[in-house]
Each structure stands twice: as C-alpha cells, then as structure tokens.
C-alpha positions in Angstrom: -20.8 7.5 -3.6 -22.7 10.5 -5.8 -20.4 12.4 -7.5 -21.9 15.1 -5.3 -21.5 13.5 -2.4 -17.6 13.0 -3.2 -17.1 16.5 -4.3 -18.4 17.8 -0.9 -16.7 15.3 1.2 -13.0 16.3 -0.8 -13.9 19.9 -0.1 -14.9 19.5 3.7 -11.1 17.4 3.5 -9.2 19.6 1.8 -10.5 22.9 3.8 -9.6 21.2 7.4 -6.1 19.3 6.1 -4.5 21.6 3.6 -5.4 24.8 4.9 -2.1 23.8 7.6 0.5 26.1 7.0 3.0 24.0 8.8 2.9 20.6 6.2 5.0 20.5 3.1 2.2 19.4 0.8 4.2 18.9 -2.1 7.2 17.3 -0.3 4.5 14.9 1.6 2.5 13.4 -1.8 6.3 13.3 -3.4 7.4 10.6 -1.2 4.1 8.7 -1.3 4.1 8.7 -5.1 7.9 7.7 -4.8 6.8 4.6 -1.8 3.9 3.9 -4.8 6.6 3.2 -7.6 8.7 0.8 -5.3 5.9 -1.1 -4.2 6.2 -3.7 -7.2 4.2 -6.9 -7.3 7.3 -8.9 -7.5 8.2 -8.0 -4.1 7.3 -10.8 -1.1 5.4 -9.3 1.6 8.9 -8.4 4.3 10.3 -6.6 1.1 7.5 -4.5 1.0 7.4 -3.7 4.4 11.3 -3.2 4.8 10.7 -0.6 1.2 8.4 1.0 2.9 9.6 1.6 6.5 12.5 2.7 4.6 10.3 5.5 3.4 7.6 6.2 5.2 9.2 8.2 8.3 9.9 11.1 6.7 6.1 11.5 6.6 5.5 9.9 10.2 6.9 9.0 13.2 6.9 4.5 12.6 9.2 3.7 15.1 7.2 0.4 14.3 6.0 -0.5 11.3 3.8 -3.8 10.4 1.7 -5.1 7.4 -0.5 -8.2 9.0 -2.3 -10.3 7.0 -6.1 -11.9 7.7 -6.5 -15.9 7.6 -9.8 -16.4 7.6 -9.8 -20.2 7.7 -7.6 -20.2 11.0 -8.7 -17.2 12.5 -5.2 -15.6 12.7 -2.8 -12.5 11.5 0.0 -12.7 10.4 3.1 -10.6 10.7 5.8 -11.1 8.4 8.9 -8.4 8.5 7.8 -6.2 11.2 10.1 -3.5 11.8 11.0 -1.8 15.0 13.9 1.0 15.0 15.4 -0.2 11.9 15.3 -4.3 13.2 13.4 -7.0 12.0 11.1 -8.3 14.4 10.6 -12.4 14.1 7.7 -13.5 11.9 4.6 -14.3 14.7 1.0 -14.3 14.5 -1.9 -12.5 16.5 -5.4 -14.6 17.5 -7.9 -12.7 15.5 -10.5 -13.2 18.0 -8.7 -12.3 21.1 -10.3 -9.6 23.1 -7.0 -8.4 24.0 -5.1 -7.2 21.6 -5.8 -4.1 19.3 -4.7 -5.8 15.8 -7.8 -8.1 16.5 -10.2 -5.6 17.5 -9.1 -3.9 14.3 -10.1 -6.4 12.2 -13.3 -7.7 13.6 -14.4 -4.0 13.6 -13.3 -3.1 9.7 -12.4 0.1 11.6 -9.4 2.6 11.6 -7.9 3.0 15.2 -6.2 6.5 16.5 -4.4 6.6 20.0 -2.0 9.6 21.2 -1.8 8.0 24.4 -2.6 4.6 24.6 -1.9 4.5 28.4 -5.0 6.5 28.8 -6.7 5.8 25.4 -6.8 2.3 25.1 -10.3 1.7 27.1 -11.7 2.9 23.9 -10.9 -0.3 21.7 -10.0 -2.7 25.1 -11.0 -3.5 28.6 -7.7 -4.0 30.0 -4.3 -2.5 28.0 -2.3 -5.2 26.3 1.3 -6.3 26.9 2.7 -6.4 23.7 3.7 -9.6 22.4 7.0 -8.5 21.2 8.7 -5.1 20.5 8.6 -2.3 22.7 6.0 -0.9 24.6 4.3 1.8 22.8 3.1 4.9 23.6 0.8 5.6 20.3 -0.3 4.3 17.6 -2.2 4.4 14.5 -3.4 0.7 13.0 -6.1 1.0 9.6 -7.8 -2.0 8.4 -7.5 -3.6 4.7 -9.8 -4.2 2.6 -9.3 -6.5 -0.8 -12.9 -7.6 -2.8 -15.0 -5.8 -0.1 -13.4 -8.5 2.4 -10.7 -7.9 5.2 -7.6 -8.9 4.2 -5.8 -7.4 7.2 -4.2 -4.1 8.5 -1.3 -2.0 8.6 -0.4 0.0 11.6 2.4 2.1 13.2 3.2 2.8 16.5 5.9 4.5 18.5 7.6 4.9 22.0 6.4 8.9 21.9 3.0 9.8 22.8 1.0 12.9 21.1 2.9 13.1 17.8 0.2 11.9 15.8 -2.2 14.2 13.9 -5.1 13.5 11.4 -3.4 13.5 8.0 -1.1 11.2 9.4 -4.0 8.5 9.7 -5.3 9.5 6.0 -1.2 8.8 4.9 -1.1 5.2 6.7 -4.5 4.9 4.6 -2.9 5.5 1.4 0.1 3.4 2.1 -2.5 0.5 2.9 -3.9 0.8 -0.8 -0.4 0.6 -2.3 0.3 -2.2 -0.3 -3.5 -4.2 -0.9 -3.0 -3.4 -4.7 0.8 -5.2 -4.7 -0.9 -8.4 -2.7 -4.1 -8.1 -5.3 -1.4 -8.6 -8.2 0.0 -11.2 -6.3 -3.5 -12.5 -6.3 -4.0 -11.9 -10.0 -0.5 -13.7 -10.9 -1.0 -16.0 -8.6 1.6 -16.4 -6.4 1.8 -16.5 -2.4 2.7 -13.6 -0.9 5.9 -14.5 -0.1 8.4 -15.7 -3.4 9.0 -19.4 -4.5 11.9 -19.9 -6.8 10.1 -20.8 -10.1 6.6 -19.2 -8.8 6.9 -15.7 -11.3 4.0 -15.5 -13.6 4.7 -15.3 -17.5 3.3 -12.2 -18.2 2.2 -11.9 -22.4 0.8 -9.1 -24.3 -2.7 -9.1 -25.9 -3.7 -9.5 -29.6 -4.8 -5.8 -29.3 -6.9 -6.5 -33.1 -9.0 -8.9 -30.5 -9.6 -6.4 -27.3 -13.3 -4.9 -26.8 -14.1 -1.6 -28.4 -13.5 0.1 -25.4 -10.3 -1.4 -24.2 -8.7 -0.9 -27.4 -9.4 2.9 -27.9 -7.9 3.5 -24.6 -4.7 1.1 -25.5 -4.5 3.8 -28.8 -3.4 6.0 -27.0 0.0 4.8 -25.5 2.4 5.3 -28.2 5.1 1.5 -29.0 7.3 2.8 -26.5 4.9 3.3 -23.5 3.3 0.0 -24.2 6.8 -1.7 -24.1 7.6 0.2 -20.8 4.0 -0.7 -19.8 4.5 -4.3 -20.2 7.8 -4.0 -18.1 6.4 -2.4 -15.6 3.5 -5.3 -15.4 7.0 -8.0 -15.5 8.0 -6.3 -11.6 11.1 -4.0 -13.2 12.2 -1.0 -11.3 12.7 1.9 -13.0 16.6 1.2 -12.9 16.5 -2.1 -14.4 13.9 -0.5 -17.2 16.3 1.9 -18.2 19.2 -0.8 -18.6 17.1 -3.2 -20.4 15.9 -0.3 -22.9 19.5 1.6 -23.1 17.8 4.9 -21.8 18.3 6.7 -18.8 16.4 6.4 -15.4 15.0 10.0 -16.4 13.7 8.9 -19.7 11.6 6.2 -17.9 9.9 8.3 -15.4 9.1 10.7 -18.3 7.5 7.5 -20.1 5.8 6.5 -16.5 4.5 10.1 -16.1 2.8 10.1 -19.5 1.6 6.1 -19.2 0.1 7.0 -16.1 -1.7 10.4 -17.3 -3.2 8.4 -20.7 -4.4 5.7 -18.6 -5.8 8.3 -15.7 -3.8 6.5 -12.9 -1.8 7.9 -10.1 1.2 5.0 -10.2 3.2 2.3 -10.9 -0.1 -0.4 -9.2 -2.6 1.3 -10.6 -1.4 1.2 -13.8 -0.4 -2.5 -13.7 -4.1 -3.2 -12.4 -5.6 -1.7 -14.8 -3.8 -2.8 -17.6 -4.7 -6.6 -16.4 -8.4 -5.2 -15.9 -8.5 -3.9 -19.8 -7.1 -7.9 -20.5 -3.5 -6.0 -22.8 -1.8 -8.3 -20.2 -2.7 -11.7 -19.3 
C-alpha cells in the first residue's frame, strides 16, 4: 500500500473509531500492549489462549474464546485450549471444507466474519445455521482469519451467549490479538518447535558476532546500549518480565523502562515485534 493510500485509510479509521466518546482509548491499547508482552514464544498454543482469554474481556465480551489452527495437508482446524466461561473446552477439530460450519467458511474465504445475531445473520456466511459442536449455543460472534507468509494459517474468533454487544472496533481488537498470536506461532516457526512444548524441544538461542552483521543491521544494533542488548537477548530466550528482573537483580520497573526504550530504538510496538526483528537483523540466531 502507497504511503498515501495508508495515510488516508488511517485517517478515514481514526475519524469514524476514535471520534467515540464513550471508549477509553488509552485504557483499551494499555491492555493490548500488556496481552502483546505476555504472548511469549515459549508459550504452547492452550497457554496462549488461556493468557489471553484471561485478558482480553475487559476489551470484549469472549464468553468463548478459540485460536484454530489450518492443516493444510488434512484439510482440518484445530482447536487446542478453547475457552468457554472460564472452562477449558476438550481439544477437537473442525472439517475445513464443511459447508456447515462458520470456522470453515472463514478459512476458505481469507475473510473476517461479523454477526450480532446469528439466529438471523447466519444466511450470510451459511445455508442452514450450525449446531455447534461443543460449547454453548451462541448468539454472536466475531471469527478473523490468520494469515502467516501470505498463507492461512487459521483464525481466531469469539463468540457469546448475548446478541448485539458487538461493535466495529471490537472486530479491529480481535484483529490485533490475531497478529500477536501469528507472530508467537511464526517464532515458534523460526525456532522450530511445534506449537505445542516437548520437554527438550527449546531452541538455543546465541548472540551474533556483531563485527560480522551487514552495514545496515549493525548501525541499527548501535544503538541499543549493553544493557538493552542483554535484556534484548532475554526477551528473545521466552523470559517474562518477572523472571528478567530476578535474573538481572533489578526491579520489574527497571525492565519495562529497558523494554520501552528497546522497543522505541528498534521502532517496534512489543515484546514479538521486537523478537522478530531482532532474528530478521540475524543479532540472534
């Protein structure tokens, strides 16, 4: 997209979202950076659904919350950790290609889905409303297609057992939480592990021979002072910020102040980001 193009786009988004007067803006993007910093590649796939269910209603009604992922190969999606009222939901999997159910349409489509009231709403996506396989019946839902390499990789989706309580930003927050959540499996890609841990499976993370970095790469690694690129390269390891400060004798405060300034040298808006693009610059391999 033209820088243009974006810039118009934003504005046309920001003029119909943020002109509300009755969202907390600034209370809203606080809890998604928050959900951003515990979404840590080390975490298996039902750990970072359960961290961010955990989170993520006190920005929108998830009575039921799901990550699935996309097999391509077997045509299925997969559900592991679904959450429904605070309960995990048995692991199961969807058909991909059924004509029945709204996780598949959402993925043969690539396309977002938005339904207030799916009793009366669901002929848009289906010819005949589905029973769902397990959980309760819902009366809305919200499900958004993910996207890793330009390829679906799955979706992410909440429903509930209320109808009408979802508005537009609330489809443009599930987005956001479904980059978080592609970037943690994309490190799991990079490191190479399955989505789900195997004792023994963590990747030994090492730092670069900076002297040996492309021109480009290592101006940008100047400016992170010793102490960022040590908290860098814990970050990259799957720390939280608590174990960070015990392993460096400083206090949890101390560490967000040296996130906050990693982040704003390397032009990042988290934890993932950050991680990502320090494995895209090659100081970690």
């Amino acid at each position: 997209m033209k820088k243009n193009s974006f810039d118009n786009a934003f504005a046309s988004w920001n003029n119909s979202v943020t002109g509300r007067t009755d969202i907390d803006w600034t209370e809203q993007l606080r809890i998604l950076n928050d959900i951003a910093d515990l979404i840590t590649p080390e975490l298996s796939l039902e750990e970072i659904t359960k961290t961010i269910y955990s989170n993520v209603n006190h920005l929108i009604d998830a009575f039921q919350f799901a990550v699935g992922i996309y097999n391509e190969g077997e045509g299925t999606i997969l559900y592991k950790g679904m959450i429904e009222d605070g309960k995990r939901i048995p692991n199961f999997s969807v058909d991909a290609m059924a004509d029945n159910r709204f996780a598949s349409w959402c993925i043969r489509n690539e396309v977002e889905m938005f339904m207030n009231d799916i009793d009366n709403e669901y002929v848009k996506y289906l010819k005949c409303k589905p029973v769902p396989l397990t959980g309760s019946n819902p009366g809305a839902a919200l499900y958004v297609p993910l996207k890793l390499h330009n390829k679906i990789a799955g979706l992410i989706t909440v429903r509930t057992i209320r109808k009408n309580v979802y508005k537009q930003h609330h489809l443009y927050i599930l987005k956001t939480v479904g980059n978080f959540v592609i970037r943690a499996l994309e490190l799991a890609s990079v490191s190479a592990r399955p989505y789900s841990k195997t004792e023994g499976s963590l990747k030994e993370w090492r730092w670069c021979n900076e002297e040996s970095l492309p021109l480009s790469s290592g101006k940008a690694l100047k400016r992170l002072t010793e102490r960022e690129k040590e908290v860098l390269f814990l970050l990259v390891t799957g720390l939280s910020n608590k174990a960070l400060a015990e392993r460096l004798f400083v206090s949890s405060v101390t560490i967000k102040t040296h996130t906050l300034n990693i982040y704003a040298k390397m032009d990042v808006a988290n934890r993932t980001a950050a991680i990502l693009k320090a494995v895209e610059f090659g100081w970690v391999y």
